[in-house]
TORMIMAR-908709 format. One record per atom (N, C-alpha, C, O, CB): atom name; residue number from 0; residue in three letters; x, y, z. Coordinates in nm, 4 decimals. Glycine has a CB too. Layout:
residues N
TORDO,CA,NUM,ALA,X,Y,Z
...
end
This chain:
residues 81
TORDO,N,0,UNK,-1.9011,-0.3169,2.6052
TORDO,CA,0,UNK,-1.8495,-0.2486,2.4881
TORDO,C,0,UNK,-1.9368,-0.1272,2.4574
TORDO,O,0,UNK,-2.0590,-0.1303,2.4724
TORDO,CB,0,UNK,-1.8436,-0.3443,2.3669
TORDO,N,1,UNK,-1.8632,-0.0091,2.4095
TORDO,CA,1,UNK,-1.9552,0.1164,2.4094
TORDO,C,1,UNK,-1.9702,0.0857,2.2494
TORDO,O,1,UNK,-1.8883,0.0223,2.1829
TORDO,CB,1,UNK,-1.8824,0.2899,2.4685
TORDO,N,2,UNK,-2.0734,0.1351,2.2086
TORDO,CA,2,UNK,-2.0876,0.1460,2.1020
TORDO,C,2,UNK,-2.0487,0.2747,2.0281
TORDO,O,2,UNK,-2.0106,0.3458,2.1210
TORDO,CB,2,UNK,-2.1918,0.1129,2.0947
TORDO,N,3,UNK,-2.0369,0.3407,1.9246
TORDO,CA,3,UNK,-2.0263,0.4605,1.8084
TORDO,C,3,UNK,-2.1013,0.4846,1.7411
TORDO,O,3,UNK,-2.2083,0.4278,1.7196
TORDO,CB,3,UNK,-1.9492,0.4607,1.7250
TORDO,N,4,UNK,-2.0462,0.5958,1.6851
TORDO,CA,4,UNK,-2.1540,0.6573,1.5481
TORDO,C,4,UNK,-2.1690,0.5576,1.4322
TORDO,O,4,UNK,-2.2420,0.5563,1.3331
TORDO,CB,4,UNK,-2.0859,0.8071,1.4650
TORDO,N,5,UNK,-2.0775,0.4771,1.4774
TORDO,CA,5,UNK,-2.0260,0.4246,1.2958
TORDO,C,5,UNK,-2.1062,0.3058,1.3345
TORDO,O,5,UNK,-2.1555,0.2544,1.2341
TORDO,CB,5,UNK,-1.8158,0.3859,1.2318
TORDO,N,6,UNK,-2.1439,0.2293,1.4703
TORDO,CA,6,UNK,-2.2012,0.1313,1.4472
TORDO,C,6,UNK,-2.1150,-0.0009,1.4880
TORDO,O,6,UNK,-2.1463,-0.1155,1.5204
TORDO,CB,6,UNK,-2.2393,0.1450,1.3187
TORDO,N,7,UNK,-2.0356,0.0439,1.4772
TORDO,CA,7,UNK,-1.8535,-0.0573,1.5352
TORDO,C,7,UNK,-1.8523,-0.0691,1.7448
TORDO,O,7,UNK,-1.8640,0.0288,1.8186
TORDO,CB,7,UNK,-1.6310,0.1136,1.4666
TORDO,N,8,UNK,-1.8432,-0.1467,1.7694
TORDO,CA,8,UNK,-1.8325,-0.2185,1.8380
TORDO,C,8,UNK,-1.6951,-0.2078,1.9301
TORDO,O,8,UNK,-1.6147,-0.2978,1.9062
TORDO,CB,8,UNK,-1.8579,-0.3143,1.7689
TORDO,N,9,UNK,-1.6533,-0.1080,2.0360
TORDO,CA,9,UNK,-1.5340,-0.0608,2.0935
TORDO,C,9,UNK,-1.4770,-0.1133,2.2247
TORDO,O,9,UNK,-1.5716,-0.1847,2.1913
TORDO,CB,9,UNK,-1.5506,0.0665,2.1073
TORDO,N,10,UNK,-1.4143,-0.1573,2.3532
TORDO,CA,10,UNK,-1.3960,-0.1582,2.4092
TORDO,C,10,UNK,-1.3917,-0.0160,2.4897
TORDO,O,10,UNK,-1.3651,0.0913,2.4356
TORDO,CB,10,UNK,-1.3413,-0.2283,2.3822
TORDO,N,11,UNK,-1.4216,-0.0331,2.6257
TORDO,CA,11,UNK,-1.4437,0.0880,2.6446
TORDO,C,11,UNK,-1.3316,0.1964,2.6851
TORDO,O,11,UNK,-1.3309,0.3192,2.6932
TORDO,CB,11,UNK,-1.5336,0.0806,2.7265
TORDO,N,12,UNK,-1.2235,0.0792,2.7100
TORDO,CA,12,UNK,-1.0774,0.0824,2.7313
TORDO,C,12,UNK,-0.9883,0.1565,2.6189
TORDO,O,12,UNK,-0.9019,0.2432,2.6061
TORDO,CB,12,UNK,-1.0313,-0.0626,2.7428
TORDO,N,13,UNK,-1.0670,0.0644,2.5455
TORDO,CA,13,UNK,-0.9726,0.1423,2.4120
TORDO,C,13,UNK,-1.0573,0.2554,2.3194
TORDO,O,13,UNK,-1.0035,0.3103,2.2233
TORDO,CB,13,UNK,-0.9191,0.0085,2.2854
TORDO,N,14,UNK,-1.1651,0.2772,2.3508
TORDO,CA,14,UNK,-1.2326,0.4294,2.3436
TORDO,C,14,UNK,-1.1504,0.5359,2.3721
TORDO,O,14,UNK,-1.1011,0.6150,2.2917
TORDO,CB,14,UNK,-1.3453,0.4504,2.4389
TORDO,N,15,UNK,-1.1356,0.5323,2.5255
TORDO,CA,15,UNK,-1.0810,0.6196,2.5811
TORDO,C,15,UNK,-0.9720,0.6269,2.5840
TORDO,O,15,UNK,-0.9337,0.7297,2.6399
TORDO,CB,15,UNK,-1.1080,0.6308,2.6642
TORDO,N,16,UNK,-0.8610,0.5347,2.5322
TORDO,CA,16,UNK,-0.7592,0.5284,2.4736
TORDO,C,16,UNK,-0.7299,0.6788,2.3463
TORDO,O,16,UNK,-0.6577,0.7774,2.3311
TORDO,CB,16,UNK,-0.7732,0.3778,2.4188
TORDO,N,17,UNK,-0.8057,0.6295,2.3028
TORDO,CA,17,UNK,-0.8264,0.6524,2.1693
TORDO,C,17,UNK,-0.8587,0.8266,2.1576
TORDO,O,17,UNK,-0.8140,0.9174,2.0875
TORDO,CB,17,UNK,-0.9548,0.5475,2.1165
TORDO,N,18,UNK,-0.9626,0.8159,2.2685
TORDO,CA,18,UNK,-0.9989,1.0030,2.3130
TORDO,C,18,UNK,-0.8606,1.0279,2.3713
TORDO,O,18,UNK,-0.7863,1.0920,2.2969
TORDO,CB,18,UNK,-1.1514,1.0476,2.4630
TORDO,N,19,UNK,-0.8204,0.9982,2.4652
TORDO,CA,19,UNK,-0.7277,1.0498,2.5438
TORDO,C,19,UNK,-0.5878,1.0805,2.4330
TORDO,O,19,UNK,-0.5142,1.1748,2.4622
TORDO,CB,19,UNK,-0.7034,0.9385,2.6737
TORDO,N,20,UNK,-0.5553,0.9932,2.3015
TORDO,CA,20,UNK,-0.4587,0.9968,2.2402
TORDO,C,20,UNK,-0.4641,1.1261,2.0988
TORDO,O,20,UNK,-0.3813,1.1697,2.0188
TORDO,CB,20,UNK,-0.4442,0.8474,2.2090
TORDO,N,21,UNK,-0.6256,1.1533,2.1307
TORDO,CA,21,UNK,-0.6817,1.2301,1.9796
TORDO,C,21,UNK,-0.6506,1.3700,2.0499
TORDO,O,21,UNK,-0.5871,1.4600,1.9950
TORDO,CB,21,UNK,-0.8850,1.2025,1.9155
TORDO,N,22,UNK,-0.7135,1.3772,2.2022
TORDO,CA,22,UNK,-0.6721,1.5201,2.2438
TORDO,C,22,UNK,-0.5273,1.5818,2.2743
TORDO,O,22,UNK,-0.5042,1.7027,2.2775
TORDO,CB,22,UNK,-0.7373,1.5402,2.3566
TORDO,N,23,UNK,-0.3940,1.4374,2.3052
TORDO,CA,23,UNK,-0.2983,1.4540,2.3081
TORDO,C,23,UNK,-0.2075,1.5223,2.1826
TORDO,O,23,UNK,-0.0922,1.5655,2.1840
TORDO,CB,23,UNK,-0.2798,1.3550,2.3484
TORDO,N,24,UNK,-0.3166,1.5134,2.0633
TORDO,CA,24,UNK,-0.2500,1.5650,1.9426
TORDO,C,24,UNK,-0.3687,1.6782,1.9066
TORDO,O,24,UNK,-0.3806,1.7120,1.7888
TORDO,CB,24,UNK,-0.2168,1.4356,1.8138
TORDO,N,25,UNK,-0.4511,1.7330,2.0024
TORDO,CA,25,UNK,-0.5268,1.8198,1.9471
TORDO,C,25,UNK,-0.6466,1.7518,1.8380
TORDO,O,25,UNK,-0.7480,1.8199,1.8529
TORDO,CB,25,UNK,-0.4279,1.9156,1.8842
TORDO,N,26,UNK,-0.6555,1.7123,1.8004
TORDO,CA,26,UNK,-0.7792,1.6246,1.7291
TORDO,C,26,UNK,-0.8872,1.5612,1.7553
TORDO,O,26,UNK,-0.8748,1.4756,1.8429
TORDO,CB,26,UNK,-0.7513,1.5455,1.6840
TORDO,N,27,UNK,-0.9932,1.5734,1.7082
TORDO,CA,27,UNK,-1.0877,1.5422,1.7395
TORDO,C,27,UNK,-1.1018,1.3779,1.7061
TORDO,O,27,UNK,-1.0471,1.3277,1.6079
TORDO,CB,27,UNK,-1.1698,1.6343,1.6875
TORDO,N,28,UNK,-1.1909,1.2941,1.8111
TORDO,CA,28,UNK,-1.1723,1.1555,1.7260
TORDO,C,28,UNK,-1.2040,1.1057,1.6180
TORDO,O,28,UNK,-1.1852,0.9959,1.5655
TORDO,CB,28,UNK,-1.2069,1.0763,1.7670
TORDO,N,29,UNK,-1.2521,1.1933,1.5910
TORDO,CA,29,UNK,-1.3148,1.1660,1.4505
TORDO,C,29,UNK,-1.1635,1.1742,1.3286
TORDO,O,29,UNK,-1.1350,1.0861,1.2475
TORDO,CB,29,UNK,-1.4584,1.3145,1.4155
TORDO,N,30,UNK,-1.1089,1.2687,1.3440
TORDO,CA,30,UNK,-0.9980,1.3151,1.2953
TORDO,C,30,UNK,-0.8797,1.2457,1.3121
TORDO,O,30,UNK,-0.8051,1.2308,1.2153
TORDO,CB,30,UNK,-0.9838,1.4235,1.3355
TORDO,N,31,UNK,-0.8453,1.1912,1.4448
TORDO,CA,31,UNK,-0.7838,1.0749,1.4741
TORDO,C,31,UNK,-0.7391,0.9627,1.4483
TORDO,O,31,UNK,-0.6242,0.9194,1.4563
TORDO,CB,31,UNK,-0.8097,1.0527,1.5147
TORDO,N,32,UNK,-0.8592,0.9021,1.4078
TORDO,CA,32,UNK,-0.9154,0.7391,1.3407
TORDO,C,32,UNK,-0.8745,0.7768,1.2205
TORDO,O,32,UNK,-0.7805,0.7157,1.1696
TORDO,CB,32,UNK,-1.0983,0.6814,1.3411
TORDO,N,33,UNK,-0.9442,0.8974,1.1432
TORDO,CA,33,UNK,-0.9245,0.9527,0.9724
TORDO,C,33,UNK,-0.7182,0.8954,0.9374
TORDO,O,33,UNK,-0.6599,0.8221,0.8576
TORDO,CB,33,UNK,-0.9566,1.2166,0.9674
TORDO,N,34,UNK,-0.6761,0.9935,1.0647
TORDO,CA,34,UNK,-0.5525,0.9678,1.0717
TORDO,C,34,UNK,-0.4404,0.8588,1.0628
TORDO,O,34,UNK,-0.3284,0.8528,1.0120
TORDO,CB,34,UNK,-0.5487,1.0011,1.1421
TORDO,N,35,UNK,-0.5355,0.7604,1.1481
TORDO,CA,35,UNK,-0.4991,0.6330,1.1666
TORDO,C,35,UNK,-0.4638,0.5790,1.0633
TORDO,O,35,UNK,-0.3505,0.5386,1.0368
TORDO,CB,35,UNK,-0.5801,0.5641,1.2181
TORDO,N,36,UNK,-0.6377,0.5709,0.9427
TORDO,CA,36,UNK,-0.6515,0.4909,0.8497
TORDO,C,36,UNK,-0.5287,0.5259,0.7615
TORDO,O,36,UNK,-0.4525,0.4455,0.7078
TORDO,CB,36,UNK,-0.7860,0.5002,0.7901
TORDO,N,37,UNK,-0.5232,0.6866,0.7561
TORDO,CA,37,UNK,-0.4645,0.6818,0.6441
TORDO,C,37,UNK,-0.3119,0.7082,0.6384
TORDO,O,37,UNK,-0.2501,0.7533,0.5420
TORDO,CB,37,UNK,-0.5310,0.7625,0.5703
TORDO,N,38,UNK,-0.2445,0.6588,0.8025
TORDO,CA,38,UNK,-0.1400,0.5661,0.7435
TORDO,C,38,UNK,-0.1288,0.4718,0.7717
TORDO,O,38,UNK,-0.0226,0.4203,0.8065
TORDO,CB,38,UNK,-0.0390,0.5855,0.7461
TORDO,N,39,UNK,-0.2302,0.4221,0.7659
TORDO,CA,39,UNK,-0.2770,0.2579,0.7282
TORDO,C,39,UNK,-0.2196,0.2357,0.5754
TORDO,O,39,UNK,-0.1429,0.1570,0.5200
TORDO,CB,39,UNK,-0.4758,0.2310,0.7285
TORDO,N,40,UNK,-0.2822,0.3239,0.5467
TORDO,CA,40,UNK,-0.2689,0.3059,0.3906
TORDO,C,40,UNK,-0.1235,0.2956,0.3449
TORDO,O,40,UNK,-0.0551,0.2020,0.3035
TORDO,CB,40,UNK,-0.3353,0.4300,0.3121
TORDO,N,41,UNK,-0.0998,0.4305,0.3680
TORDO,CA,41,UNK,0.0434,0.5318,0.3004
TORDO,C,41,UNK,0.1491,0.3381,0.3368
TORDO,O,41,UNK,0.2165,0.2717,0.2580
TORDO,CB,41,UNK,0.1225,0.7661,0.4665
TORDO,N,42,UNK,0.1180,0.3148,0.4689
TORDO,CA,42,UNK,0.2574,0.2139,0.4793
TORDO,C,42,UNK,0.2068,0.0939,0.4165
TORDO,O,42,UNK,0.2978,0.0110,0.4198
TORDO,CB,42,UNK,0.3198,0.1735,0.6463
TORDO,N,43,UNK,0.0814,0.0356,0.3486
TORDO,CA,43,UNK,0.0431,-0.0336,0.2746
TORDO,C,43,UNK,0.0993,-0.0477,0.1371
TORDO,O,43,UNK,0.1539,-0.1447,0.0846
TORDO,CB,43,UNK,-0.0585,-0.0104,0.2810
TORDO,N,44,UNK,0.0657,0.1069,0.0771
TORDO,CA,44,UNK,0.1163,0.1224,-0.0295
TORDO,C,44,UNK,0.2670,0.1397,-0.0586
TORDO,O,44,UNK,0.3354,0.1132,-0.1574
TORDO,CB,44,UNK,0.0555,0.2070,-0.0659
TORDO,N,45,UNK,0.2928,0.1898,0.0540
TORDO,CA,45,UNK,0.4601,0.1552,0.0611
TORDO,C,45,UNK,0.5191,0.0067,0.0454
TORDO,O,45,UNK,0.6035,-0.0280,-0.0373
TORDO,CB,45,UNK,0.5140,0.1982,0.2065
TORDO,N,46,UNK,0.4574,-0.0727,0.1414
TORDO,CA,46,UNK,0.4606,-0.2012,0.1355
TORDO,C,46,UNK,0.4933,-0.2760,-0.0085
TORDO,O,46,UNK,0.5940,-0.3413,-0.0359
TORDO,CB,46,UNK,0.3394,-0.2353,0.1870
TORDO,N,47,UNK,0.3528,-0.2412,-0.1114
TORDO,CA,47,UNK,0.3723,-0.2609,-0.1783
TORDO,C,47,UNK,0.4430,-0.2099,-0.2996
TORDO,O,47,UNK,0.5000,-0.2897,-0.3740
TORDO,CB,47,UNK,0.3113,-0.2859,-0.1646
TORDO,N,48,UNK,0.4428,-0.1260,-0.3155
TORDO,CA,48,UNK,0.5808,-0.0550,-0.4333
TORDO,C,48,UNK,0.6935,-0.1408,-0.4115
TORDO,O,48,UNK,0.7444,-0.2030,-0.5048
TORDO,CB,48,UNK,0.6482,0.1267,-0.3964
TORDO,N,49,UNK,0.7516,-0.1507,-0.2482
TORDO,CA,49,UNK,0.8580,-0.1882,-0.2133
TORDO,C,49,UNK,0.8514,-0.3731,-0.2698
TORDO,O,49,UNK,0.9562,-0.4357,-0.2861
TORDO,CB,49,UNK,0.8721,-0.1433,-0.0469
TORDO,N,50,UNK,0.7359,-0.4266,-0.2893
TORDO,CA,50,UNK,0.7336,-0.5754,-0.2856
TORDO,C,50,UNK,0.7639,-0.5900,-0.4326
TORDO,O,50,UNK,0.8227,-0.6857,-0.4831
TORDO,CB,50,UNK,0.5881,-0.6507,-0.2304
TORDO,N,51,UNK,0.7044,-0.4554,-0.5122
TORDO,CA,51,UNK,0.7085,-0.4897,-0.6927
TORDO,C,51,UNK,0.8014,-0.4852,-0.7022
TORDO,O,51,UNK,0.8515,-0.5867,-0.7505
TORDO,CB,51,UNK,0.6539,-0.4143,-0.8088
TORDO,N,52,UNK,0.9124,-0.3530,-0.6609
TORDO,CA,52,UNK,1.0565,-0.3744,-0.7094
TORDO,C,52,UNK,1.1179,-0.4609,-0.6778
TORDO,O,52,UNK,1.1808,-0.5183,-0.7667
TORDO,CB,52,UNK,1.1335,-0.2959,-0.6891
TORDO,N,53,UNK,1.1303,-0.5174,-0.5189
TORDO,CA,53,UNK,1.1755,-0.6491,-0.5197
TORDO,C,53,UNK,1.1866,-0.7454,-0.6481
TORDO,O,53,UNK,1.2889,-0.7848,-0.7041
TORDO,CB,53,UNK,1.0972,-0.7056,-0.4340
TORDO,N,54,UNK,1.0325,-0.7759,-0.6829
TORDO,CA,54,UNK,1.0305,-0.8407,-0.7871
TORDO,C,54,UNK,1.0698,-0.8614,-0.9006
TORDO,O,54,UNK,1.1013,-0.9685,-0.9524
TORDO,CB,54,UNK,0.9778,-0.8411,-0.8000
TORDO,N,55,UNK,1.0688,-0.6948,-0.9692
TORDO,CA,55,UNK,1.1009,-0.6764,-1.0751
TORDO,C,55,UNK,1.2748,-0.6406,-1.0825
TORDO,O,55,UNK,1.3397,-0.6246,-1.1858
TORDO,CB,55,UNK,1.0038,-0.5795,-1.1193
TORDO,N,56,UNK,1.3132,-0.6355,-0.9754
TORDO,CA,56,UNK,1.4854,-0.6483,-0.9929
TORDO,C,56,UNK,1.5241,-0.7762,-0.9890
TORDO,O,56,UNK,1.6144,-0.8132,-1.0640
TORDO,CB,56,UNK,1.5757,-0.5785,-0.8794
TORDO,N,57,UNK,1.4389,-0.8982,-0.8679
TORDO,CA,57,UNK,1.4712,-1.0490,-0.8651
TORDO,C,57,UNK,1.4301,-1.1150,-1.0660
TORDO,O,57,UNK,1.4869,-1.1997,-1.1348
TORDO,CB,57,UNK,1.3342,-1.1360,-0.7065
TORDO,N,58,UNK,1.3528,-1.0565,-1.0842
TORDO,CA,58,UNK,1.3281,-1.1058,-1.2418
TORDO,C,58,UNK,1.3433,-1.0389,-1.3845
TORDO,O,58,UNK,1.2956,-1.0489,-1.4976
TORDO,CB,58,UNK,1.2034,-1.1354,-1.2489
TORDO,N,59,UNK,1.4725,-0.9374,-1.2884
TORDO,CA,59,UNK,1.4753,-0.8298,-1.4255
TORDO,C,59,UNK,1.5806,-0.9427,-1.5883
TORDO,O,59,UNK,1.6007,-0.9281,-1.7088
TORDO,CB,59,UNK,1.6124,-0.6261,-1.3475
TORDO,N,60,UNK,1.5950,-0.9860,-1.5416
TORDO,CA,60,UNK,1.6894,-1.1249,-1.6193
TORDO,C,60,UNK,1.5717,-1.1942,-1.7361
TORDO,O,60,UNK,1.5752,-1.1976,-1.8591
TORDO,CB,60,UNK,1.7434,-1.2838,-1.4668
TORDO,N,61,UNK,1.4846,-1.2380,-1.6515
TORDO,CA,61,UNK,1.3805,-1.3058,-1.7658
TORDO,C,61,UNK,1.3383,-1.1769,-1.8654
TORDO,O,61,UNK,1.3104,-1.1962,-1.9837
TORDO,CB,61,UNK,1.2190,-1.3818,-1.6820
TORDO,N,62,UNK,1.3367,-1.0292,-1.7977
TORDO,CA,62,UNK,1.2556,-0.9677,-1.8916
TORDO,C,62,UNK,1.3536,-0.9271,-1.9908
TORDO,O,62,UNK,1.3263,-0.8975,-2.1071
TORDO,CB,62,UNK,1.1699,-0.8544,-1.8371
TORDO,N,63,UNK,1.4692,-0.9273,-1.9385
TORDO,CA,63,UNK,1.5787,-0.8477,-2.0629
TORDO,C,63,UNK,1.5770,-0.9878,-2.1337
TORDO,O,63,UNK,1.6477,-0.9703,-2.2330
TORDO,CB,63,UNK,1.7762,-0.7733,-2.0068
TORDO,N,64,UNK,1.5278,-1.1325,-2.1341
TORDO,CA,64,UNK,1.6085,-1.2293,-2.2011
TORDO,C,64,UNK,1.4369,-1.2152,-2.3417
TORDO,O,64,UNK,1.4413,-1.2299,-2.4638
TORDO,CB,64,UNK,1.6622,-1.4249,-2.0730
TORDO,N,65,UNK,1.3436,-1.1912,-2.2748
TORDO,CA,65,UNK,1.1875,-1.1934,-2.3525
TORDO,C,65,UNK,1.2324,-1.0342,-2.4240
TORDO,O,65,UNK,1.2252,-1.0299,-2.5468
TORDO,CB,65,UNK,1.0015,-1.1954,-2.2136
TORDO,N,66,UNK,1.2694,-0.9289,-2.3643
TORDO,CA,66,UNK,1.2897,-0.7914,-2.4971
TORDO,C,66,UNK,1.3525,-0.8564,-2.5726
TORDO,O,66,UNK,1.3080,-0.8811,-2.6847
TORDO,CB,66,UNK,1.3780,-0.6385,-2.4738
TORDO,N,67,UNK,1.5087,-0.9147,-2.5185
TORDO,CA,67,UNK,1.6177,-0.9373,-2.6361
TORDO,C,67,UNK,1.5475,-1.0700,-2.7619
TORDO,O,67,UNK,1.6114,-1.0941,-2.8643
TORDO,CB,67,UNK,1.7919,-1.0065,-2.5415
TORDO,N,68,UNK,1.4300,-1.1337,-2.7352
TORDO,CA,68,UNK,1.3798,-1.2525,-2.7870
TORDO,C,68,UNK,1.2811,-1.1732,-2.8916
TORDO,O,68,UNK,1.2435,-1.2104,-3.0028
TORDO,CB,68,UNK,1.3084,-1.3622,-2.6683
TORDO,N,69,UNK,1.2574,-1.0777,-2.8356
TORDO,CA,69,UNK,1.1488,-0.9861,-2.9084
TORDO,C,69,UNK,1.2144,-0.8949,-3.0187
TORDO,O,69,UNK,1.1454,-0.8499,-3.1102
TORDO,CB,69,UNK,1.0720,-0.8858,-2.7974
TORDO,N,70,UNK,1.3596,-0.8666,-3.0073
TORDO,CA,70,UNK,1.4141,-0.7798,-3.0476
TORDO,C,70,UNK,1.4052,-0.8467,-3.2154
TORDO,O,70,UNK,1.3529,-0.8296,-3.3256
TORDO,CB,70,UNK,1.5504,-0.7497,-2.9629
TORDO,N,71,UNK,1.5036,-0.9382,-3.1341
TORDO,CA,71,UNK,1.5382,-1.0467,-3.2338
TORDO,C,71,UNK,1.4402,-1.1226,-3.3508
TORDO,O,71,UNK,1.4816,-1.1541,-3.4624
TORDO,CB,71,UNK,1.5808,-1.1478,-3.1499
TORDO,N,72,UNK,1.3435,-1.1385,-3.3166
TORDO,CA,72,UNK,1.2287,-1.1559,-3.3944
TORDO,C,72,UNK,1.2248,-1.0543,-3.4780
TORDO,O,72,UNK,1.2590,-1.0765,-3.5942
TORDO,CB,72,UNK,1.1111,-1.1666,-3.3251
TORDO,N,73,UNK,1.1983,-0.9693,-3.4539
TORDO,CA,73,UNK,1.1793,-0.8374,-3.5263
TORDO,C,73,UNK,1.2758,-0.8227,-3.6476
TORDO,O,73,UNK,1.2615,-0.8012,-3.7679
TORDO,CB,73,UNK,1.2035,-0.7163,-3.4260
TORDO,N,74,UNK,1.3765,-0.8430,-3.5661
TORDO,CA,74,UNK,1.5006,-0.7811,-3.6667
TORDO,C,74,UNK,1.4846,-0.8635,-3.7485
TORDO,O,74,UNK,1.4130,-0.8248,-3.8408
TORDO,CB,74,UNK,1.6575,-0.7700,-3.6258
TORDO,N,75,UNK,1.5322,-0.9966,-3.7592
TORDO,CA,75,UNK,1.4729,-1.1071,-3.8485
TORDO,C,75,UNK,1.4053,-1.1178,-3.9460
TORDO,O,75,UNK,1.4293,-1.1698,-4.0549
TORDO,CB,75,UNK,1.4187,-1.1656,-3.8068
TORDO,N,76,UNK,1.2653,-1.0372,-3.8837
TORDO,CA,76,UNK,1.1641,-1.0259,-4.0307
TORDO,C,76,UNK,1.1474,-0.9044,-4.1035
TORDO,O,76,UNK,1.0667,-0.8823,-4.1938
TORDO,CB,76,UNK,1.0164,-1.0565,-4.0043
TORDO,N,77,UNK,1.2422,-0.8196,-4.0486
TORDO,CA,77,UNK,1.3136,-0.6830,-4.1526
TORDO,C,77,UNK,1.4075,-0.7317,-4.2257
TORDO,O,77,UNK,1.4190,-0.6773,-4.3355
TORDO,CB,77,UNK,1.3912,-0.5526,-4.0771
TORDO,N,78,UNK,1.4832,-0.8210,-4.2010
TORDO,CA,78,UNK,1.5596,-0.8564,-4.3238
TORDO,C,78,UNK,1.5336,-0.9546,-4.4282
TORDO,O,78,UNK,1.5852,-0.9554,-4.5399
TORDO,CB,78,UNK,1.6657,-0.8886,-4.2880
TORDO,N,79,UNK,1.4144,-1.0709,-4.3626
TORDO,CA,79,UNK,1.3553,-1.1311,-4.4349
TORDO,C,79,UNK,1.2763,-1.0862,-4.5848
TORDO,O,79,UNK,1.2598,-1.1445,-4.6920
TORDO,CB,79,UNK,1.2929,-1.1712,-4.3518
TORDO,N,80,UNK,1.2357,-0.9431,-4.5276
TORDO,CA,80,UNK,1.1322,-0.8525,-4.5908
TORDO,C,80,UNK,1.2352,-0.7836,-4.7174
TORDO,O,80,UNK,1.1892,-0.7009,-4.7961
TORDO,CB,80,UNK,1.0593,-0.7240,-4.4624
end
C-alpha cells in the first residue's frame, strides 16, 4: 500500500486509478478527491431532503389533525374570555 500526504493508507492500484482518472478530467489529485467528496455530499444531502419529505407527506395527516387541535383550543378560550 502506498501511502499519501494525508496519511491514509491506498492501494497502489487504486492510486493510480485515481491519478489516471484526475488527469482524464484535467485535475489535479488533489482536486479530484475534493471532487469526489463533494458529491459525496451534494447526493447525501439530497438523500436526505428527499427522506424528510417522504416523511412529512406520509404524516402530513397527524400534523393537520395537532394544528386543527391547536386551532380549536384557541378558539375556545377566545370565547370563553
Amino acid at each position: 500500500m502506498a501511502k499519501t500526504q494525508l496519511g491514509a493508507r491506498v492501494d497502489e492500484d487504486v492510486a493510480e486509478l485515481a491519478k489516471k482518472r484526475a488527469a482524464d478530467l484535467g485535475l489535479s489529485i488533489g482536486d479530484y478527491l475534493a471532487r469526489l467528496v463533494q458529491d459525496d455530499a451534494s447526493g447525501l444531502r439530497e438523500r436526505a431532503v428527499d427522506a424528510a419529505a417522504r416523511f412529512l407527506a406520509e404524516h402530513q395527516a397527524i400534523f393537520d389533525e395537532a394544528e386543527d387541535a391547536e386551532q380549536s383550543r384557541s378558539a375556545r378560550g377566545a370565547h370563553a374570555a
